[in-house]
C-alpha positions as CSV (number, residue, x, y, z in Angstrom):
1,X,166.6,-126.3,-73.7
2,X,166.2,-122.7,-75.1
3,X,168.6,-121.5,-77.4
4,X,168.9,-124.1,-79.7
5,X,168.3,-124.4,-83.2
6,X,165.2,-127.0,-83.5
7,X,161.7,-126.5,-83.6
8,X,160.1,-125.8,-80.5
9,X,157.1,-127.9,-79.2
10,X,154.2,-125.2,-78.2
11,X,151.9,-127.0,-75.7
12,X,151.1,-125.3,-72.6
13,X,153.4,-126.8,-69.5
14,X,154.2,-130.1,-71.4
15,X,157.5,-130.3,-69.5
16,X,155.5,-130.7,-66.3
17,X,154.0,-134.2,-68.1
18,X,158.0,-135.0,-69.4
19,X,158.5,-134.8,-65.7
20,X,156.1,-137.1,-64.4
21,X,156.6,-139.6,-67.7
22,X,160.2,-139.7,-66.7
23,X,159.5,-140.2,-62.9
24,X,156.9,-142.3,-63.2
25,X,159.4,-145.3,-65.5
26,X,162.4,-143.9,-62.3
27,X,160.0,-144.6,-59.9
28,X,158.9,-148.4,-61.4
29,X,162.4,-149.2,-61.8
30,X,163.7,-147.8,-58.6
31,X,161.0,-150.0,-56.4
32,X,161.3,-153.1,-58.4
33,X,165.2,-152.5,-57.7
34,X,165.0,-152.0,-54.1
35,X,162.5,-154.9,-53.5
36,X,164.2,-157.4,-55.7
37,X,163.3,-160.9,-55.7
38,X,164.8,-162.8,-52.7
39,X,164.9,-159.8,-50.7
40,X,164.0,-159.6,-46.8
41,X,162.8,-156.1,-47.0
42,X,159.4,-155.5,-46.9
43,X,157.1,-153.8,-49.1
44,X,156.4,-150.5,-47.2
45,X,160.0,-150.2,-46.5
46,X,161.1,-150.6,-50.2
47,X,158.5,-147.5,-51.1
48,X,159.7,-145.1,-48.0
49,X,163.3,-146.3,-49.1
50,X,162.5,-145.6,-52.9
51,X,160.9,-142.5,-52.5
52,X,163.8,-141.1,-50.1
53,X,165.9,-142.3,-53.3
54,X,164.0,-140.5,-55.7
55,X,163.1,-137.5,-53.3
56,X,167.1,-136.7,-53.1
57,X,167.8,-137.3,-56.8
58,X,164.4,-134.5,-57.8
59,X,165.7,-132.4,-55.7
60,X,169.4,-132.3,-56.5
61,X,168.1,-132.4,-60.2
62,X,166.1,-129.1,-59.4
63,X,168.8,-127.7,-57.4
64,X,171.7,-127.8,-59.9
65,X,169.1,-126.7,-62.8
66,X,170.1,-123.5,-61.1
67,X,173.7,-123.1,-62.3
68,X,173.0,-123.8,-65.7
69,X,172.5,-120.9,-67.7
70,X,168.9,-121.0,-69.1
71,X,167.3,-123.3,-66.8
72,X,165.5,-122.7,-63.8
73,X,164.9,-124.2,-60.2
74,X,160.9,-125.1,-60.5
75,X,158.9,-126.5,-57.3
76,X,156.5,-127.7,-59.4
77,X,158.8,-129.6,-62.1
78,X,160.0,-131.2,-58.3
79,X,156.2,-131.9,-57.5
80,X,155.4,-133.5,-60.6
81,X,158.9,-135.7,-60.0
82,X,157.6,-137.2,-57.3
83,X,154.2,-137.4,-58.2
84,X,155.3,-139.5,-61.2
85,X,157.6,-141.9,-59.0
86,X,154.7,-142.8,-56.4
87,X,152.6,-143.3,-59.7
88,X,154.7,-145.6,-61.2
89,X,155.2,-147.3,-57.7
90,X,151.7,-148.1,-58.2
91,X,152.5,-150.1,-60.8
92,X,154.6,-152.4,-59.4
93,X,153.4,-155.7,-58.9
């Protein structure tokens, strides 16, 4: 977060990959929540569910990003969210 007092990283856009690192481990666990073992719901239903989920908490992320001083609302940081989450949907077993 700018402003404070530790060393800054300098690589080009490398919160857009902290954004899909951190999706991609939501979007695992969200799934492998959703369709537990023992559960009736199907597969495709868990991943629409799951990305609903995911789609609501990215974009309320993004959204209240906006009231904080020094952070911004970022389409693409919402992109990448998501991107990340069906990524690490893939992963699921």
């Amino acid at each position: 977060m700018p402003g404070r007092d530790i060393p800054q990283i300098d690589i080009p856009h490398i919160d857009k990959l902290v954004h899909f690192a951190e999706f991609l481990i939501l979007g695992f666990l969200t799934l492998r929540a959703v369709k537990s073992p023992g559960s009736n719901i199907s597969l495709a239903k868990a991943v629409i569910l799951s990305i609903i989920i995911i789609s609501l908490y990215a974009a309320l992320d993004e959204w209240h990003q906006h009231f904080i001083p020094g952070r911004t609302t970022d389409i693409v940081d919402f992109i990448m969210d998501i991107t990340g989450a069906i990524a690490g949907m893939m992963l699921h077993p």
